[in-house]
C-alpha positions as CSV (number, residue, x, y, z in Angstrom):
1,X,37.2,-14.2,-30.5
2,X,36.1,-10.5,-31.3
3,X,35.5,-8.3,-28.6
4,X,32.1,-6.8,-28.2
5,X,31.5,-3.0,-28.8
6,X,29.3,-0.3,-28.1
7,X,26.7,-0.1,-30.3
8,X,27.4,2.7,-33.3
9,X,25.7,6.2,-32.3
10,X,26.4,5.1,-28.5
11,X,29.1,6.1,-26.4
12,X,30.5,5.4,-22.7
13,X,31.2,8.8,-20.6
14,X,34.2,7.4,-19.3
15,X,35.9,9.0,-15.9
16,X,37.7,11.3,-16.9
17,X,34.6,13.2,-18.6
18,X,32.0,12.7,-16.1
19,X,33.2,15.8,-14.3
20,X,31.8,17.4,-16.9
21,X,28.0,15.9,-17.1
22,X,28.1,16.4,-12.9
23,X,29.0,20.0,-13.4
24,X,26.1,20.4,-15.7
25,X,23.8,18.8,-14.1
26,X,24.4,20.6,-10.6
27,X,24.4,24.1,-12.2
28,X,20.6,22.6,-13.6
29,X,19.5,21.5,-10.3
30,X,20.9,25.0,-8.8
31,X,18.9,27.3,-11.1
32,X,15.7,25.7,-12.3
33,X,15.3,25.0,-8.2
34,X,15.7,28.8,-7.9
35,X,13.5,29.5,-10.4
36,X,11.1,27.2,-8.5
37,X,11.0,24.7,-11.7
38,X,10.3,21.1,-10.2
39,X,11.8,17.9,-11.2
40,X,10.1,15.4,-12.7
41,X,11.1,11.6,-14.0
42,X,9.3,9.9,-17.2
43,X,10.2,6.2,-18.5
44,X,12.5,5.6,-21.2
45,X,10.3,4.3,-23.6
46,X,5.9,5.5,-24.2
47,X,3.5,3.8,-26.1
48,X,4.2,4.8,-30.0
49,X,1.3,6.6,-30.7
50,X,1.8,9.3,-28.4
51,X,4.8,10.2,-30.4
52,X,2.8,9.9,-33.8
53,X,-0.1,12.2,-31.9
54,X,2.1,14.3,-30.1
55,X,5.2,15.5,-32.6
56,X,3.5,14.5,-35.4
57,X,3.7,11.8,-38.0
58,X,5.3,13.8,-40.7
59,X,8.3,14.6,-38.7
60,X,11.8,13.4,-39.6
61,X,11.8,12.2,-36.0
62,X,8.8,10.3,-36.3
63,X,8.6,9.2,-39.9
64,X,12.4,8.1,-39.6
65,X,14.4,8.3,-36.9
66,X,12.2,6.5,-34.2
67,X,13.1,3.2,-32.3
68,X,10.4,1.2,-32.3
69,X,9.3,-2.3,-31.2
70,X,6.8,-4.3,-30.4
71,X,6.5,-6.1,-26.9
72,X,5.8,-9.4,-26.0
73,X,2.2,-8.3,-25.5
74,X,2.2,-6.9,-29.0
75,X,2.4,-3.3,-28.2
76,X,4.2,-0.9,-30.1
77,X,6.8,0.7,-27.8
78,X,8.9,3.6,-28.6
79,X,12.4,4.4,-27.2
80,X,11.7,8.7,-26.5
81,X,13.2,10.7,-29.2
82,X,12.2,14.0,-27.5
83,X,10.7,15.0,-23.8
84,X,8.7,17.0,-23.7
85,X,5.7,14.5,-25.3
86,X,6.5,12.3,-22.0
87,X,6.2,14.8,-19.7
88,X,2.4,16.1,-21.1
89,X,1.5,12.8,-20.8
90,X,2.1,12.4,-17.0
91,X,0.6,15.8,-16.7
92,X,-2.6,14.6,-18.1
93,X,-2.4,11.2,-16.7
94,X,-1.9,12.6,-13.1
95,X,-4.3,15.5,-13.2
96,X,-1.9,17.9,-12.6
97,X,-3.6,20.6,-13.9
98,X,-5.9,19.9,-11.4
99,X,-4.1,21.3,-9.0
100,X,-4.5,24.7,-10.4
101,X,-2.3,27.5,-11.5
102,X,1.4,26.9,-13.0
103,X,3.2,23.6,-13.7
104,X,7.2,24.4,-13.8
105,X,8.8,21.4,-14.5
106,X,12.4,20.0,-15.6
107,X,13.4,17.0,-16.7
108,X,17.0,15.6,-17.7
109,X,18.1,11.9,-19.3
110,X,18.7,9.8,-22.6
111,X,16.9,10.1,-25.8
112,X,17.1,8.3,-28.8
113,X,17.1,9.1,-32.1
114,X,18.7,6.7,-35.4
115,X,20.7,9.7,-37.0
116,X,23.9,10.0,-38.8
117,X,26.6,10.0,-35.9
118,X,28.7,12.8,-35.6
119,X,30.7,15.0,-33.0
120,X,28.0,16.7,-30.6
121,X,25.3,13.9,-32.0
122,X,24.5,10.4,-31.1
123,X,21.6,8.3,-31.0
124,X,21.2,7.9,-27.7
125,X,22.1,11.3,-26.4
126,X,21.0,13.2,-23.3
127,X,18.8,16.2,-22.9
128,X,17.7,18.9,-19.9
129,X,14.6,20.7,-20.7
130,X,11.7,22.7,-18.9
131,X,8.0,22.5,-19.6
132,X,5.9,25.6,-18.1
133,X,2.3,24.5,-18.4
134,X,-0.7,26.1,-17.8
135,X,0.1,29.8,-18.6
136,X,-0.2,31.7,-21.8
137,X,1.2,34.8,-20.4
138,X,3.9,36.5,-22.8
139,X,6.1,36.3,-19.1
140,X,6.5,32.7,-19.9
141,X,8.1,32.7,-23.0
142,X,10.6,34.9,-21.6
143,X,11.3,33.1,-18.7
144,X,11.7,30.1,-20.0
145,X,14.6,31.8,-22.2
146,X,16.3,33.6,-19.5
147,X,16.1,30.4,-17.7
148,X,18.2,29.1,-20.1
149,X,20.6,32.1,-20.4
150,X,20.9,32.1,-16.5
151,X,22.1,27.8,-17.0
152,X,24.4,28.6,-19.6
153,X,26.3,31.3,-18.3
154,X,26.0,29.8,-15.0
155,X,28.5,27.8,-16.7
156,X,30.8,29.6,-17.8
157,X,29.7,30.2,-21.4
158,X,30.0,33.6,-23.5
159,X,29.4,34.6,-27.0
160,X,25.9,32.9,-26.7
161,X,23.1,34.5,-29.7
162,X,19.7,33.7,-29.0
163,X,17.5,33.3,-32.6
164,X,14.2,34.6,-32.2
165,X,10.9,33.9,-33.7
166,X,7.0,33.8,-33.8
167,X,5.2,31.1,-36.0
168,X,1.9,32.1,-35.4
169,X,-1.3,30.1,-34.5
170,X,-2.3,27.3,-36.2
171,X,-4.8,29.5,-38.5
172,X,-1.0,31.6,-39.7
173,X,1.1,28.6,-40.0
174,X,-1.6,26.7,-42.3
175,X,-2.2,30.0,-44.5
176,X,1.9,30.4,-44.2
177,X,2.3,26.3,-44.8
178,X,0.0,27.3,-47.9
179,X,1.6,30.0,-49.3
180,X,5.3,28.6,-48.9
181,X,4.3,25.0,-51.1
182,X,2.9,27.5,-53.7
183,X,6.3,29.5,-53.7
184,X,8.9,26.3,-53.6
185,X,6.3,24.4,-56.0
186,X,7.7,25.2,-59.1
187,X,11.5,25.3,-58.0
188,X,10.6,21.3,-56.8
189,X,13.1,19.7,-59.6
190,X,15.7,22.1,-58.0
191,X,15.2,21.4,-54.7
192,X,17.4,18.7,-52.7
193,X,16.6,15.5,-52.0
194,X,14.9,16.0,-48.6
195,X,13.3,19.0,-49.5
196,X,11.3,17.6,-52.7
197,X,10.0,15.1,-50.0
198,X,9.0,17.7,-47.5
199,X,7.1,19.6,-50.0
200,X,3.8,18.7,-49.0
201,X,4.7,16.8,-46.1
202,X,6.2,19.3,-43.8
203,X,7.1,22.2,-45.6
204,X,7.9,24.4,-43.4
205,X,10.9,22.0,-42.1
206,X,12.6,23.0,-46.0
207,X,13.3,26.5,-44.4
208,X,16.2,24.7,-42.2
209,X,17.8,22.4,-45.4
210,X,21.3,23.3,-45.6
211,X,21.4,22.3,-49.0
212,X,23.3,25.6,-51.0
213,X,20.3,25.5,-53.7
214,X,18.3,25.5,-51.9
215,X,18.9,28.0,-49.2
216,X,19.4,30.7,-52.9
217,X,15.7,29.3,-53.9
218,X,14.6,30.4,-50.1
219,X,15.8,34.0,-50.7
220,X,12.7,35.0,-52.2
221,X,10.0,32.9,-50.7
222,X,7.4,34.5,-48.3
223,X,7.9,35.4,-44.7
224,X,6.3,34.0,-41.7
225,X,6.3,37.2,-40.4
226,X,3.8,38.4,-42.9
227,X,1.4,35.7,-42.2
228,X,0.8,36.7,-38.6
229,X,-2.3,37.9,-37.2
230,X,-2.9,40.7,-35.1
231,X,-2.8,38.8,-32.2
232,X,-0.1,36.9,-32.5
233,X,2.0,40.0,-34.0
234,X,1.3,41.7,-30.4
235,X,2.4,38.6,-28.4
236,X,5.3,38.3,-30.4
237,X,6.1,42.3,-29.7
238,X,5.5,41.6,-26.4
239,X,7.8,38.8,-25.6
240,X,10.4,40.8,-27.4
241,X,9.9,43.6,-24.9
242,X,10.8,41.3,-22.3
243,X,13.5,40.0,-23.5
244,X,14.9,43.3,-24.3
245,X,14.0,44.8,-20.9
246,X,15.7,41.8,-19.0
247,X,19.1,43.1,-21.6
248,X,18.7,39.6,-23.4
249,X,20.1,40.3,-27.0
250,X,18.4,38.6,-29.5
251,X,18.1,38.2,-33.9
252,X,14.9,37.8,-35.2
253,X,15.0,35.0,-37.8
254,X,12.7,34.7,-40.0
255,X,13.6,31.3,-41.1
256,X,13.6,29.7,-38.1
257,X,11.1,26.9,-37.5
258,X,11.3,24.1,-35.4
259,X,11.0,20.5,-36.4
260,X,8.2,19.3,-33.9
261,X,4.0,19.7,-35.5
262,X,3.4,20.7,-32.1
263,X,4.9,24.2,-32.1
264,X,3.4,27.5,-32.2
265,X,3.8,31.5,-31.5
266,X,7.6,31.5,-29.7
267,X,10.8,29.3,-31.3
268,X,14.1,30.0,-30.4
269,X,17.5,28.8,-30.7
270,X,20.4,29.5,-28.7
271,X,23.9,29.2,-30.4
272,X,27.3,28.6,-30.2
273,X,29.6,29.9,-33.0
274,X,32.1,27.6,-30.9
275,X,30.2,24.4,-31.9
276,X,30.9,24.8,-35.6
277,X,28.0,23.7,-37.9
278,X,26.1,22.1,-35.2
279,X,25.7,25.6,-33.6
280,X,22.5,24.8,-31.5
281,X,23.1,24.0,-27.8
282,X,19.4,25.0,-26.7
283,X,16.0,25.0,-28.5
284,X,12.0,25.5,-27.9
285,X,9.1,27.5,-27.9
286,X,5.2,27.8,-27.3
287,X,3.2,24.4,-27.8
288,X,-0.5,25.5,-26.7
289,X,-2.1,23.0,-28.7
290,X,-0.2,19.8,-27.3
291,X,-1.9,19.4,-24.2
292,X,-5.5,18.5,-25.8
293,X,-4.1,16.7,-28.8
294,X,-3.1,14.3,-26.6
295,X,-6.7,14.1,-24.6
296,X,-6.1,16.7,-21.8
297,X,-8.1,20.5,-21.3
298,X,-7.3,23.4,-23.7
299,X,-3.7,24.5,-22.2
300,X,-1.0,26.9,-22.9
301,X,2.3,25.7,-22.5
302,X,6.1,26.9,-23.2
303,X,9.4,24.4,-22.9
304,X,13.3,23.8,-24.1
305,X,15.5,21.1,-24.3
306,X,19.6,21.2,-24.2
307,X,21.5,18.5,-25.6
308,X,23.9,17.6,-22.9
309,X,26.4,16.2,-25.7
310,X,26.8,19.4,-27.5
311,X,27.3,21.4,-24.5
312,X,29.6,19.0,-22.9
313,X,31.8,19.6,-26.3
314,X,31.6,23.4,-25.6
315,X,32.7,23.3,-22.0
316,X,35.3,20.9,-23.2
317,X,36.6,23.3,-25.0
318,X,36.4,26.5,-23.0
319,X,37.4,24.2,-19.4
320,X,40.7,22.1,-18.9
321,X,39.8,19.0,-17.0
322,X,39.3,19.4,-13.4
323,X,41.7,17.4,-11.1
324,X,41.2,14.8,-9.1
325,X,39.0,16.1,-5.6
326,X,40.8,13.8,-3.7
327,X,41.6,14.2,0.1
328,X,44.4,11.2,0.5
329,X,45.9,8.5,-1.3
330,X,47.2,5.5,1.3
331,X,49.9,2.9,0.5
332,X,50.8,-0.1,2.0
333,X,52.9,-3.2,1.6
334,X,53.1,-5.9,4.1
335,X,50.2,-8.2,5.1
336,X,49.9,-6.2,8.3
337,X,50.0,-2.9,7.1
338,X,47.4,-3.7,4.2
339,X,44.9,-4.7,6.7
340,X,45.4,-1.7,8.9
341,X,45.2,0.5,5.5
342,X,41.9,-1.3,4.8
343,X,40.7,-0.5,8.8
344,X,42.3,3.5,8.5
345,X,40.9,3.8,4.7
346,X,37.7,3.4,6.1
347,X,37.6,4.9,9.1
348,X,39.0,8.5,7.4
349,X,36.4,7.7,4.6
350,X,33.2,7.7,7.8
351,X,34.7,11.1,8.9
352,X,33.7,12.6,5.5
353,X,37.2,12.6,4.1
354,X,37.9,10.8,0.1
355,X,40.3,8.6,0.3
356,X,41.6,5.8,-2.5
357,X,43.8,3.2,-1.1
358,X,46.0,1.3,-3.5
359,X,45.1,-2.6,-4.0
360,X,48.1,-3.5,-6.0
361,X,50.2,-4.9,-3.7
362,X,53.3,-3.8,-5.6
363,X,56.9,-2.2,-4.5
364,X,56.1,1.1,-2.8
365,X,57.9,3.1,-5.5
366,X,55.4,2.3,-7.8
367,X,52.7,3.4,-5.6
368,X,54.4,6.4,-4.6
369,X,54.1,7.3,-8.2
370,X,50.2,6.2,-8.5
371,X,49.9,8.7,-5.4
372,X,51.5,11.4,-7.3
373,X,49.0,10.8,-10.2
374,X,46.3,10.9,-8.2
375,X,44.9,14.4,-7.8
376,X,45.4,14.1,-4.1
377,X,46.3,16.4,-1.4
378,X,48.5,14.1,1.0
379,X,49.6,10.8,0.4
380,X,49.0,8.5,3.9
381,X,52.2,5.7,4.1
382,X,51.9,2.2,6.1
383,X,55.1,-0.2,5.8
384,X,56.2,-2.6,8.2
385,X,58.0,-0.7,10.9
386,X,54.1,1.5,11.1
387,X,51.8,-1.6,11.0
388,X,54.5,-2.7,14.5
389,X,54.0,0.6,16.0
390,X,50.4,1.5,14.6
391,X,52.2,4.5,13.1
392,X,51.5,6.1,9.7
393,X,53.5,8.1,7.7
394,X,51.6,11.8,6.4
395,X,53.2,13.5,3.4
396,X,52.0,16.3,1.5
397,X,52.1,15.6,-1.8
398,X,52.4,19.7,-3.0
399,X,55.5,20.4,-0.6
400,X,56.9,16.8,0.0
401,X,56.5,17.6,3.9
402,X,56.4,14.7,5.7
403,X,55.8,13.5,9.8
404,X,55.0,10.6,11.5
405,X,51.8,10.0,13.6
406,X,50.1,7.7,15.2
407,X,47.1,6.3,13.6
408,X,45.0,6.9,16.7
409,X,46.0,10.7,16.5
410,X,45.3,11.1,12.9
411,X,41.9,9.9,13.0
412,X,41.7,11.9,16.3
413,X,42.7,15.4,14.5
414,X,40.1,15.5,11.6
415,X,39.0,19.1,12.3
416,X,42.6,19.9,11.8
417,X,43.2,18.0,9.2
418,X,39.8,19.2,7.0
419,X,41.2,22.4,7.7
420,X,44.4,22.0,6.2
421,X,43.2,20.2,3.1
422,X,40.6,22.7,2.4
423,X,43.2,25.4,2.3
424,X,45.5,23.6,0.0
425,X,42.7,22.7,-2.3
426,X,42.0,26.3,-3.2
């Protein structure tokens, strides 16, 4: 009989990796709390129209990446592909703007998209993003990005370029959308595949193809830049005096647009050249008109997302597996020393300290050499002769130091004890 798998484009974060997604996710919590950014849970899966509405039916994401049923009450559901469309939702649903002034908000969990698997991608992968609503302030667009730096290099990362750019209003990127199908029109036999189909669909998304041909026919095609109005030139000079007061280096490309309808003024991308070709670890910009295309008041709002996957690669790379944080690892053999290691396993365990105790049952050698394997800092030892005398035996696994206590005293001695561990940890 064959065994079941996973299902292709998923993957199980086994042990031995999940240091990694923890230590991510508590640098999150510690500085979108300090930037007074509030979490905020959605469900898994929205009613497929507010995808179509909200990041727009002639996205790749929406026009064919999406997964999408119907219920049993004939609905048509959507697994999320993105988060932020969830998160206006239950801003509008529970009158948030209501309560006046600025919505910071952060959100982190699976997504799922039907791509082409690959390292750093999946189809159901994981994302932490922000969502400032209810300012249009230049201040936000910045903040939102040093946000981001202040997470990443919070972890440990360097070498990080943050791509820059302004797509207008929706008046500049429809005169911009205009003047680019009137450029790439008559190249459209030379185009690739993709792009030939995004010609009139979503042009704009051609300017990421990384089709060779295509990128030389994009040489000489028009410039958002050149499409902006006066306004939005100013906020886009403005932001970039932000950034560059707060010393955040940045490139301003041109070229870069993001694949979401729902975009406008601010993109950005912040990159890797550690990641290879799939260089982008965080992405966003200004949405303003998203709110009330999905049935809520006129209001300004700035977000990102980081795919978890990709950065997990990164630290992966730059980080050598942690070792175990284990405080003791107890072995037993007898039938009355393994029930006193169960009692003493958890008794240490309700004073605060981590303790695995080994099940096995087999010769002590072999668990002597489990303990060594273990990450811990002492290795507790019940035989025969301690289960008579209500002994155990405490060796330190670093210098091989061993004495002999009783069981009372050890779990009498904690202070001491936490004390000791600690230092040897560091």
């Amino acid at each position: 009989m064959s065994t079941v798998q996973a299902i292709r484009g998923t993957r199980d974060i086994l042990p031995e990796e999940v240091g990694y997604w923890q230590q991510v996710e508590a640098v999150a919590r510690a500085v979108l709390g300090r930037a007074a950014y509030q979490e905020i849970r959605t469900p898994t899966f929205e009613q497929t129209e507010l995808f179509e509405r909200g990041v727009g039916e002639a996205t790749d994401i929406v026009s064919k990446e999406m997964y999408t049923f119907r219920d049993r009450g004939d609905r048509s559901l959507t697994l999320r592909p993105e988060g932020t469309a969830g998160v206006v939702r239950a801003y509008i649903e529970h009158h948030l703007h209501a309560q006046g002034g600025v919505q910071r908000l952060w959100y982190l969990g699976p997504m799922f998209r039907y791509e082409r698997p690959q390292a750093g991608r999946q189809r159901q992968f994981h994302q932490v993003g922000v969502e400032v609503l209810g300012s249009a302030d230049p201040r936000a667009d910045a903040e939102v990005i040093a946000v981001a730096t202040d997470l990443l290099t919070g972890l440990g990362l360097k070498d990080l370029r943050l791509e820059f750019n302004s797509i207008g209003d929706r008046s500049d990127r429809q005169q911009y959308r205009e003047a680019l199908i009137a450029y790439l029109t008559p190249y459209k036999a030379d185009l690739d595949a993709d792009s030939q189909d995004r010609l009139t669909r979503n042009p704009l998304r051609i300017l990421d193809s990384k089709d060779q041909k295509t990128q030389a026919i994009l040489q000489e095609a028009p410039s958002i830049l050149d499409f902006l109005s006066p306004d939005s030139q100013g906020r886009f000079e403005q932001v970039q005096q932000l950034l560059t007061d707060l010393g955040i280096p940045f490139n301003v490309n041109s070229r870069l647009v993001r694949g979401l309808d729902y975009y406008t003024h601010t993109v950005f991308e912040i990159q890797s050249d550690d990641l290879g070709s799939q260089a982008t670890v965080c992405a966003g910009g200004r949405y303003d008109g998203l709110v009330s295309e999905l049935g809520g008041p006129e209001t300004s709002a700035v977000g990102w997302a980081i795919g978890l996957e990709r950065l997990i690669l990164l630290l992966q790379q730059l980080q050598p597996p942690k070792p175990a944080n284990l405080d003791f690892y107890l072995v037993s053999r007898g039938d009355r020393a393994e029930a006193q290691s169960m009692k003493l396993a958890q008794s240490l365990r309700q004073t605060g300290f981590s303790v695995e105790l080994d099940l096995s049952g087999s010769a002590f050698g072999k668990q002597f050499k489990r303990a060594d394997r273990s990450g811990a800092v002492a290795c507790l030892i019940l035989g025969d002769a301690e289960a008579e005398s209500e002994t155990v035996q405490l060796k330190w696994l670093a210098s091989g130091a061993q004495e002999s206590l009783s069981q009372k005293d050890l779990l009498s001695q904690t202070e001491q004890l936490r004390k000791q561990i600690t230092a040897l940890k560091k």
